[in-house]
C-alpha positions in Angstrom: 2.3 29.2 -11.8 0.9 26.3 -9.9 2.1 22.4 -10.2 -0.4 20.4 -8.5 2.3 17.8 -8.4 3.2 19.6 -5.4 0.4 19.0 -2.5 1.0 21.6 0.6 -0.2 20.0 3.6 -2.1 22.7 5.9 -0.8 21.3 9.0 -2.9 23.9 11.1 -5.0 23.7 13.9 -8.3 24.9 12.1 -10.1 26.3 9.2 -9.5 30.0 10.2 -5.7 29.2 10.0 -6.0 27.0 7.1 -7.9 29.8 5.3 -5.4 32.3 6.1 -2.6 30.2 4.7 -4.3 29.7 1.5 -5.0 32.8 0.9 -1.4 33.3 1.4 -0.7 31.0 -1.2 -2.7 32.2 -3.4 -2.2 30.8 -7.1 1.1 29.3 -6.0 -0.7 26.2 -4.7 -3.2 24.0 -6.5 -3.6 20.7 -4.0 -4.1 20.7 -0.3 -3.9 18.2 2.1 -6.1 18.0 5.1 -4.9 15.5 7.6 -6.3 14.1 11.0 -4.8 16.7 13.0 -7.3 19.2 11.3 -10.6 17.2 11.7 -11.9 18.5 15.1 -11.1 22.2 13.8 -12.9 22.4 11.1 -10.9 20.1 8.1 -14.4 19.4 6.8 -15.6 22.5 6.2 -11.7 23.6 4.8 -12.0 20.8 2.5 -15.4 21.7 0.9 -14.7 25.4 0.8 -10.7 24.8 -1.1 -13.0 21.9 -3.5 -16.2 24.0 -3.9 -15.8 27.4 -3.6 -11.7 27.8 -4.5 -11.3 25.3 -7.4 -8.7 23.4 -5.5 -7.7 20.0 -5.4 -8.0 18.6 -2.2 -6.4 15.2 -0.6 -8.3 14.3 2.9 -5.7 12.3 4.6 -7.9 10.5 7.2 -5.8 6.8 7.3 -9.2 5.6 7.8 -8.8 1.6 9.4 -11.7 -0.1 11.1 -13.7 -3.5 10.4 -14.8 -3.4 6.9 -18.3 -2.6 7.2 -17.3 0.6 9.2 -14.8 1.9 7.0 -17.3 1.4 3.8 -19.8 3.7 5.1 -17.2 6.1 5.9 -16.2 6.4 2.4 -19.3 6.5 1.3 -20.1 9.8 3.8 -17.1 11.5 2.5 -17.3 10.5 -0.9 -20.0 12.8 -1.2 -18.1 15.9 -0.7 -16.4 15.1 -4.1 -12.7 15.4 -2.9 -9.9 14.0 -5.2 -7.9 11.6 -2.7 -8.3 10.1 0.8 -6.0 7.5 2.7 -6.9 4.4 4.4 -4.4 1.7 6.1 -2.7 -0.3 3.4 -4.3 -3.9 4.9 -6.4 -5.5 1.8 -9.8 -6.0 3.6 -9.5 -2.0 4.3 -8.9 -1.4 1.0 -11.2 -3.5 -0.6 -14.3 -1.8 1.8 -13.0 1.6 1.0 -12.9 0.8 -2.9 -16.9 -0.3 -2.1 -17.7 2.8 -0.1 -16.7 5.1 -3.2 -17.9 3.3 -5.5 -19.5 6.3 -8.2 -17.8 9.1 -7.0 -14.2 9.8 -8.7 -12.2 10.2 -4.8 -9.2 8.0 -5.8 -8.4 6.0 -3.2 -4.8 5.8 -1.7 -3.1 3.1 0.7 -1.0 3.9 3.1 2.0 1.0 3.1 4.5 2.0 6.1 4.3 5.8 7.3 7.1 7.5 6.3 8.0 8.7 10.4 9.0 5.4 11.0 11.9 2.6 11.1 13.2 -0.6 11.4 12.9 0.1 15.4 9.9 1.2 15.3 8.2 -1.6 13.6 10.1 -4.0 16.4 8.1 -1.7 18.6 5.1 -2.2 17.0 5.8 -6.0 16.6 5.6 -5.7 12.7 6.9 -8.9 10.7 10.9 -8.9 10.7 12.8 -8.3 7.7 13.7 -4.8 5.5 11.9 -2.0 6.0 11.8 -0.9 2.4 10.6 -5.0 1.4 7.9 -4.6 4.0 6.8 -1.5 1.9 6.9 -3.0 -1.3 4.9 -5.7 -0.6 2.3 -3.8 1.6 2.0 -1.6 -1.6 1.5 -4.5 -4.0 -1.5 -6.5 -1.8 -2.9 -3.0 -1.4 -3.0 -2.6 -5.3 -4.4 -5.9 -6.3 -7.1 -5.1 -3.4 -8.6 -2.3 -5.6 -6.4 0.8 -4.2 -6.2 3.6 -6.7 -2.9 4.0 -5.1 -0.2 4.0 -2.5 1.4 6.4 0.6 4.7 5.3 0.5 8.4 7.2 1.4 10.5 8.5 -1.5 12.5 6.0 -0.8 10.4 3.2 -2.2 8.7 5.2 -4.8 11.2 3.4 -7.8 10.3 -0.1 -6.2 6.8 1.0 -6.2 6.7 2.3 -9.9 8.3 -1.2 -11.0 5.4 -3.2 -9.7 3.3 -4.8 -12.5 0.2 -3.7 -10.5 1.6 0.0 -10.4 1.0 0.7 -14.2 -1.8 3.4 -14.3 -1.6 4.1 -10.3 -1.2 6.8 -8.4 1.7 7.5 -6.2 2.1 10.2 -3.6 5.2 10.5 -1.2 5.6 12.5 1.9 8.5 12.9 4.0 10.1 15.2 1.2 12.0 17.9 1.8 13.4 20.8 0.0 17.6 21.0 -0.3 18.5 22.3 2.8 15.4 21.8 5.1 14.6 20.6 8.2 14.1 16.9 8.4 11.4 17.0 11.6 10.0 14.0 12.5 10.7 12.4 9.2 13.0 9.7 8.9 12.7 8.2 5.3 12.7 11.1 2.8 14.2 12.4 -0.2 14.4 15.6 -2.7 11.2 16.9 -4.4 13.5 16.0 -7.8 14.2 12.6 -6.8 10.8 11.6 -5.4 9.4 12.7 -8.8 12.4 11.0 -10.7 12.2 7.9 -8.7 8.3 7.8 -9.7 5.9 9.8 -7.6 3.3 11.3 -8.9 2.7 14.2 -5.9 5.0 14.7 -3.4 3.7 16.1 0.2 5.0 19.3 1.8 4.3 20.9 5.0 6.5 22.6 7.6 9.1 23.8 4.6 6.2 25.6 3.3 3.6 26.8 5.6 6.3 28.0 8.5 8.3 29.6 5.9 8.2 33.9 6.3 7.0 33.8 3.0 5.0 30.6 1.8 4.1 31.1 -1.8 7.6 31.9 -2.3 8.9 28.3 -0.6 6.0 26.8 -2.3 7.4 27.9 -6.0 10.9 27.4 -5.0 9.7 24.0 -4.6 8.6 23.6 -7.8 11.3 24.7 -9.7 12.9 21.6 -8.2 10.6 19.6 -9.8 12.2 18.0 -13.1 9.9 19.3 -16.1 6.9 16.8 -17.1 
């Protein structure tokens, strides 16, 4: 049986691949994620046939950010393909367009607050405002909320934080950088348990690698969800 608290990110190169893997799946998996690396090999099209044709649930991870205008109309365009979640930057004024461009449709919005690949380092890199990481987050989440976001993108790590927010009540959230007992980290650096993401307050928890490069991926995929605490 199938928990679509569990989303599988197809982390392939294109539809043919993507395809393959779900048919791998099979009724193991109920939620996909299709994420930028995808887009120029057909994530579109492997979006529309999961939604459409398969009956899956499907989260477009585009982290759309752009002047406001430009980000509204594309929401609007991929609003119409009737997909259940897609990402923008966390920053309010994104937000706030993307909440106008799907305006009708039911895609639930979700704002990414501080990807889950980085650190304290990076964000010196990046010239991000001093202080903890994890505050950063928390407050990134919050304006992103009050902006109109059905949602948030944020680590396991925060995902208690998150939950406690007054703003939180009745919103989504959906943590990557989870990884099954025993697995790989990759290039994840802030991550957790499926069982303690969901216990801490997530909603879905993200999967790739631990999944799709297993020998057998339905069988990672379940194994998955048996570490999930019951609902």
């Amino acid at each position: 049986m199938s928990d679509d608290r569990l989303i599988v990110a197809l982390d392939v190169p294109n539809v043919v691949q993507g395809l393959a893997l779900a048919d791998r799946l099979g009724d193991a998996v109920s939620f996909y994620k299709i994420g930028l690396g995808m887009l120029t090999g057909g994530g579109f099209a492997l979006a529309n046939e999961l939604k459409q044709e398969r009956g899956k649930r499907v989260f477009l991870d585009m982290k759309l950010f752009d002047i406001g205008a430009t980000v509204e109309a594309a929401v609007r365009g991929i609003a119409q393909y009737d997909l259940d979640f897609l990402t923008v930057h966390g920053d309010p004024q994104v937000v706030r367009a993307a909440a106008e461009g799907r305006r009708g449709s039911n895609t639930k919005i979700l704002a990414v607050t501080v990807l889950t690949s980085l650190d304290r380092a990076d964000l010196d890199a990046n010239l991000i405002v001093p202080g903890d990481i994890h505050e950063i987050t928390l407050e990134r989440a919050a304006r992103a909320l009050e902006a109109g976001a059905d949602g948030v993108i944020a680590s396991p790590q925060e995902a208690a934080m998150i939950r406690a927010l007054p703003q939180a009540a009745g919103r989504l959230i959906v943590t990557p950088g989870v990884r099954p007992a025993g697995a790989a980290l990759g290039d994840q650096k802030r991550v957790a348990t499926p069982a303690q993401a969901i216990g801490d307050g997530a909603d879905h928890i993200v999967v790739g690698r631990p999944v799709w490069q297993a020998a057998d991926p339905a069988a990672a995929a379940r194994a998955v969800i048996a570490e999930l605490p019951p609902r």
